[in-house]
Z-matrix of the N, CA and C atoms (Angstrom, degrees):
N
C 1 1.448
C 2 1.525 1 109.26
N 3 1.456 2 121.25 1 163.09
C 4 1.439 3 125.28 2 -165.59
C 5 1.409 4 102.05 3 -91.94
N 6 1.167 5 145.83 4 -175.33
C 7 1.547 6 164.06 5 164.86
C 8 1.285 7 100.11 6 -125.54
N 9 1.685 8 119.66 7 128.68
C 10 1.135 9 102.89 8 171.64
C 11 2.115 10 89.79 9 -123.63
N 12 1.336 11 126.79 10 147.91
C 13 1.144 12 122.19 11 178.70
C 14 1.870 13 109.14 12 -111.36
N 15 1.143 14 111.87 13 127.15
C 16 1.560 15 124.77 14 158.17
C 17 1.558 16 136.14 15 -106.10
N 18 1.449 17 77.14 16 130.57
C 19 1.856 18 80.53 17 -152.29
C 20 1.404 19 107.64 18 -91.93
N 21 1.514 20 145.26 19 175.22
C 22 1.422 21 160.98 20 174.51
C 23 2.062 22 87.05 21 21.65
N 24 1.253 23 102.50 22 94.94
C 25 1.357 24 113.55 23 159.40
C 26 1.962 25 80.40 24 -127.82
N 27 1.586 26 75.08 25 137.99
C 28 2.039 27 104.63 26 165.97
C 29 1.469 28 104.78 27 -50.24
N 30 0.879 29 99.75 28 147.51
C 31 1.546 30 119.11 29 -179.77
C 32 1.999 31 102.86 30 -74.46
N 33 1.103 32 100.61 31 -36.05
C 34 1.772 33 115.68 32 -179.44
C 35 1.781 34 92.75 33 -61.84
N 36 1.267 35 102.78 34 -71.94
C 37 1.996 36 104.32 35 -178.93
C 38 1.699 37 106.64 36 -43.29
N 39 1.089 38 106.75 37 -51.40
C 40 2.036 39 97.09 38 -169.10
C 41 1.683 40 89.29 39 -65.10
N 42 1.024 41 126.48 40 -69.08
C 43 1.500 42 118.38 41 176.39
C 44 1.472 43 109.26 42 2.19
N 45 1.571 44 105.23 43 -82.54
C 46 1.364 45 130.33 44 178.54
C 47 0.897 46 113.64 45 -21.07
N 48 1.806 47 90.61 46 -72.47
C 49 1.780 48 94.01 47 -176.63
C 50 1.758 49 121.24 48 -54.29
N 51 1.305 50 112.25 49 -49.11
C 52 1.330 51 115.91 50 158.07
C 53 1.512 52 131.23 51 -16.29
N 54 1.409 53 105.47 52 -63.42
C 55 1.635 54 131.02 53 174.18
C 56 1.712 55 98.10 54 -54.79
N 57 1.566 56 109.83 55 -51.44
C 58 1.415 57 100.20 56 -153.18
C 59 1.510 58 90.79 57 -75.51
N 60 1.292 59 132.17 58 -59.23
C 61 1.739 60 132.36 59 175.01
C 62 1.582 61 99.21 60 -6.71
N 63 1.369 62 91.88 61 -88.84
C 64 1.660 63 108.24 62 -176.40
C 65 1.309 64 121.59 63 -28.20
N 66 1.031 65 120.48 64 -34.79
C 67 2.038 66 136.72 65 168.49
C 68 1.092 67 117.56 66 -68.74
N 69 0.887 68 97.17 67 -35.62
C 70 1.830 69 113.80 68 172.57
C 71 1.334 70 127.95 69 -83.30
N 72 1.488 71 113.85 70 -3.45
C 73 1.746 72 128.55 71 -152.73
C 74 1.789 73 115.42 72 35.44
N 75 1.303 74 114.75 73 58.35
C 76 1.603 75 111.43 74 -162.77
C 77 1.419 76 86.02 75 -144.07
N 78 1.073 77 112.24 76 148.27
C 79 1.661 78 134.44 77 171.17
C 80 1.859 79 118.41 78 -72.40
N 81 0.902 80 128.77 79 131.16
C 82 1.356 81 130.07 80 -168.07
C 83 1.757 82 103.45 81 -45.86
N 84 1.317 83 122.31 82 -40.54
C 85 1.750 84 106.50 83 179.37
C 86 1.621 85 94.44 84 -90.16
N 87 1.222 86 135.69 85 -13.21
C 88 1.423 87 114.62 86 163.17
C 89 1.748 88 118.71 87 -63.55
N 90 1.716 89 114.13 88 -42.38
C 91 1.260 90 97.81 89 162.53
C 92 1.214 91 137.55 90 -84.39
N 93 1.281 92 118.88 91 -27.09
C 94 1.447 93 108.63 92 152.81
C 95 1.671 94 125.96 93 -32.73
N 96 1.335 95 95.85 94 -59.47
C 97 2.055 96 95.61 95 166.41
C 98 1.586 97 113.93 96 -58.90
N 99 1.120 98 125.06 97 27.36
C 100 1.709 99 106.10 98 -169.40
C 101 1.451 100 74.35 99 -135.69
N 102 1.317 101 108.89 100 -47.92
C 103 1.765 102 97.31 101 175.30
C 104 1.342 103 140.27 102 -51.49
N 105 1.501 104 104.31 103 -49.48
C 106 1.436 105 131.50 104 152.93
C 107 1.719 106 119.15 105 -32.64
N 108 0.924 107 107.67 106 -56.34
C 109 1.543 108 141.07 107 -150.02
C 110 1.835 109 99.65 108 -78.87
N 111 1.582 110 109.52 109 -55.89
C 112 1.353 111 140.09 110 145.65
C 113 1.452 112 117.23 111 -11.54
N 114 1.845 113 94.02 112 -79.20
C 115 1.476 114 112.94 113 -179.35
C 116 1.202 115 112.14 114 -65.20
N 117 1.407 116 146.92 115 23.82
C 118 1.502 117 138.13 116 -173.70
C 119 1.026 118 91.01 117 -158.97
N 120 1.440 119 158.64 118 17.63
C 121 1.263 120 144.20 119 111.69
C 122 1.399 121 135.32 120 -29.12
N 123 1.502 122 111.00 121 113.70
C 124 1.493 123 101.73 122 179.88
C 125 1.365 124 109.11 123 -43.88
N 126 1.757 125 95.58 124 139.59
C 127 1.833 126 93.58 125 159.32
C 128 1.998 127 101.06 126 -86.99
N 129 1.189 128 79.84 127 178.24
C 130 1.849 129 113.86 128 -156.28
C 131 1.553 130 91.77 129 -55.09
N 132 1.793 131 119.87 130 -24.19
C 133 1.670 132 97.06 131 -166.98
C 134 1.721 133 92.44 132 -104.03
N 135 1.055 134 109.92 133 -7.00
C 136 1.815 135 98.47 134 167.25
C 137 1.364 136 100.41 135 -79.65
N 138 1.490 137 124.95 136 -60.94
C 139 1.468 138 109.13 137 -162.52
C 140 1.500 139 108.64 138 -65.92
N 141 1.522 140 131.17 139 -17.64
C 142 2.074 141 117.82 140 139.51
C 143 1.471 142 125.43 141 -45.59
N 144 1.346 143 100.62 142 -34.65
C 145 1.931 144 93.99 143 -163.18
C 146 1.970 145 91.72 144 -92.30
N 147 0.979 146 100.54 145 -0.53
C 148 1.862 147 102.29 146 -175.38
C 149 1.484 148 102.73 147 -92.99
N 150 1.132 149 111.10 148 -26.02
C 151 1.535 150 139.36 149 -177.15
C 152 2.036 151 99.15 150 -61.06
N 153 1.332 152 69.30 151 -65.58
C 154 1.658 153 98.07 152 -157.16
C 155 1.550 154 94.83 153 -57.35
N 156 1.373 155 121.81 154 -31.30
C 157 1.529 156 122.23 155 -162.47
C 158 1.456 157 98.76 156 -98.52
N 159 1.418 158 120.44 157 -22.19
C 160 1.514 159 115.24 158 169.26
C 161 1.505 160 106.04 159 -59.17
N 162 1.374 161 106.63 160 -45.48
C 163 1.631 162 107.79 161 -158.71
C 164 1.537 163 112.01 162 -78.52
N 165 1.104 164 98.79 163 -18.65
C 166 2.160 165 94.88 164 153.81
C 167 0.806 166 119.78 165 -104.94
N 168 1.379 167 138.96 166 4.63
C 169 1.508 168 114.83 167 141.53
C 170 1.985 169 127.20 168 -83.28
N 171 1.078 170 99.71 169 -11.70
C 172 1.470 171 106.03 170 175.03
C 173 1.609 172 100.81 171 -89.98
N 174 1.478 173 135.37 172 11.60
C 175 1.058 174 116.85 173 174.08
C 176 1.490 175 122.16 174 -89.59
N 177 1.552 176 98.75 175 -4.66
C 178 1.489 177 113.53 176 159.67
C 179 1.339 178 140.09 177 -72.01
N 180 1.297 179 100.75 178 -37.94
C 181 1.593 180 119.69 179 151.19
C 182 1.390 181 121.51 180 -42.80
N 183 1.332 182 130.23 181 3.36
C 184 1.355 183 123.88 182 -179.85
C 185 1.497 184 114.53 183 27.97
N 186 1.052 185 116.52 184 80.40
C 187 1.394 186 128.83 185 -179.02
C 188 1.886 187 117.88 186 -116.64
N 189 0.840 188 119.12 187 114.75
C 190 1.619 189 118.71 188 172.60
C 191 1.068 190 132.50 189 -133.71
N 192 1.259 191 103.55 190 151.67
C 193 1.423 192 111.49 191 -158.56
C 194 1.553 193 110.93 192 -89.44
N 195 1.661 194 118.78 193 25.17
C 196 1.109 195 108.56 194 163.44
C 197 1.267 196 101.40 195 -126.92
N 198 1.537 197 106.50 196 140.90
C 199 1.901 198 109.61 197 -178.35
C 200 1.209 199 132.35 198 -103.90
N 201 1.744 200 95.56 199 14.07
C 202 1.521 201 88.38 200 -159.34
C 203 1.443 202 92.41 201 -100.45
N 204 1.011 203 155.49 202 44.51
C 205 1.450 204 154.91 203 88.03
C 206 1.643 205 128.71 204 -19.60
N 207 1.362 206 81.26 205 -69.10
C 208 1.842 207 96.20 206 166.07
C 209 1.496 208 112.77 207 -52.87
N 210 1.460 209 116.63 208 -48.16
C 211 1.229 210 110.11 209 179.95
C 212 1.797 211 119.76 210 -74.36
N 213 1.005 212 112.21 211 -26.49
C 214 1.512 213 125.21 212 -179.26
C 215 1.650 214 90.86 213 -64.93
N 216 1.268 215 128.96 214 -63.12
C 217 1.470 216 126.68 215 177.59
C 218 1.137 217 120.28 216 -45.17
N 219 1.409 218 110.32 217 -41.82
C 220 1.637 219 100.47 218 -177.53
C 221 1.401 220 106.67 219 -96.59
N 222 1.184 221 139.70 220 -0.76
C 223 1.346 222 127.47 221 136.95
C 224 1.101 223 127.31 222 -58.84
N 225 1.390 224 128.91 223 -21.33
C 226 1.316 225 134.61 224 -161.07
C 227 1.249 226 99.89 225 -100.19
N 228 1.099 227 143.58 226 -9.82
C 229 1.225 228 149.10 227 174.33
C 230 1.626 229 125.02 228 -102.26
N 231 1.446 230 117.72 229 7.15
C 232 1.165 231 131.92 230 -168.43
C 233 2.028 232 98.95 231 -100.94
């Protein structure tokens, strides 16, 4: 895993962060990673438009949502 270092944070903010860890039952680099981790989560209209861009490219895949084709074939072949 990487190390990342931050330099001249206020003594008031590590506090914070401190306080908030502790609320959380998590160790100060455990919340820092939840924060981190947090902040680089798609928000809700990327993970739609990521959605949206999956679902035209799988429309090439000929995929359907009915199976009983598939299943008629592989019976039919037994």
């Amino acid at each position: 895993m990487a190390d990342v270092l931050i330099r001249n944070l206020s003594e008031d903010l590590v506090a914070k962060l401190k306080a908030r860890a502790a609320g959380n039952n998590r160790s100060l680099q455990a919340e820092l990673t939840s924060i981190l981790t947090a902040a680089v989560k798609p928000t809700l209209e990327e993970w739609w438009a990521e959605a949206a861009a999956f679902r035209e490219r799988s429309k090439e895949w000929n995929i359907t949502d009915d199976s009983t084709d598939l299943i008629r074939e592989d019976r039919d072949s037994r």
